[in-house]
N, C-alpha and C positions, 0 to 999 in steps of 0.2 A: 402445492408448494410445501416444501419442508420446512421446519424450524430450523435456523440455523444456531448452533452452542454456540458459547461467548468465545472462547478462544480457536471454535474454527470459522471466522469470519477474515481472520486474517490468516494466511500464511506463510507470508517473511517478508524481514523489509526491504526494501532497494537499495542496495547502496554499491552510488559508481558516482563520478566526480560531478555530475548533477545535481543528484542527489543532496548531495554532501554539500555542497553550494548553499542550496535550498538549508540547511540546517540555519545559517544565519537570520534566513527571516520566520524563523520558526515554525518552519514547515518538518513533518517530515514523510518519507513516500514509502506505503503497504504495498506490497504486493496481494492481495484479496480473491475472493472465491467468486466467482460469475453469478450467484446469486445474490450477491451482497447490496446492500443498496445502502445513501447516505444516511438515513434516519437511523437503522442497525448499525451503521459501522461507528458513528459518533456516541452511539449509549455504549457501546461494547470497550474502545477506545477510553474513553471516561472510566471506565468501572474497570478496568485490565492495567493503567499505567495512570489513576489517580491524576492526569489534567482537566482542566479545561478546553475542550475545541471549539472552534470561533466560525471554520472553514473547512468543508468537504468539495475535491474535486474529485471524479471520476474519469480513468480512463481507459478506454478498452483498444489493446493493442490487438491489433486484427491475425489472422493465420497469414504466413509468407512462404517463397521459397528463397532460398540461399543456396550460392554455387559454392563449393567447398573441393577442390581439389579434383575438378574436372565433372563433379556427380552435384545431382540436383537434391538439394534436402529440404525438406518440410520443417518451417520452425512453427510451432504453436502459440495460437495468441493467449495475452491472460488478461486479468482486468486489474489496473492499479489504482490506490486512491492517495491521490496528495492529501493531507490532515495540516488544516493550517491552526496552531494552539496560542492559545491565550500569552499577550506580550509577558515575557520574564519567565515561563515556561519551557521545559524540555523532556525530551524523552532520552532514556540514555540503552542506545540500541546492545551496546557493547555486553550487559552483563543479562539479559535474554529475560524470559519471563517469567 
């Protein structure tokens, strides 16, 4: 198993009207590398955007297909982690890393 660097542990963050939701209870949702796991993702997290994390969930969205315009497409799964942060905390996705 490889090491994984501090800033490839994550690879972008989610953001769609779920998401966004989740911001009020100060969550907020990674999109993450299939190797990552909670213990790596909360020291990385901590040390890259200077919070507090309280709460890691994982999720791993599976591979599908999808009908698109009469043809069958393959969508790929990825793995995401909701980051649930210490109350009065936030991350501010808008101005990047």
């Amino acid at each position: 198993m490889r090491k994984i660097n501090l800033y490839d542990s994550i690879v972008a963050p989610v953001i769609t009207e779920k998401s966004t939701n989740l911001s009020s209870l100060n969550k907020i949702v990674f999109k993450v590398v299939d190797s990552a796991n909670k213990i790596n993702l909360k020291k990385n997290i901590e040390k890259i955007f200077k919070v507090n994390v309280t709460k890691i969930n994982i999720i791993n969205k599976k591979n599908r297909t999808k009908v698109t315009r009469g043809r069958t497409v393959k969508v790929k799964g990825y793995k995401k982690a909701v980051v649930t942060l210490k109350k009065g905390q936030s991350i501010d996705l808008t101005t990047g890393i």
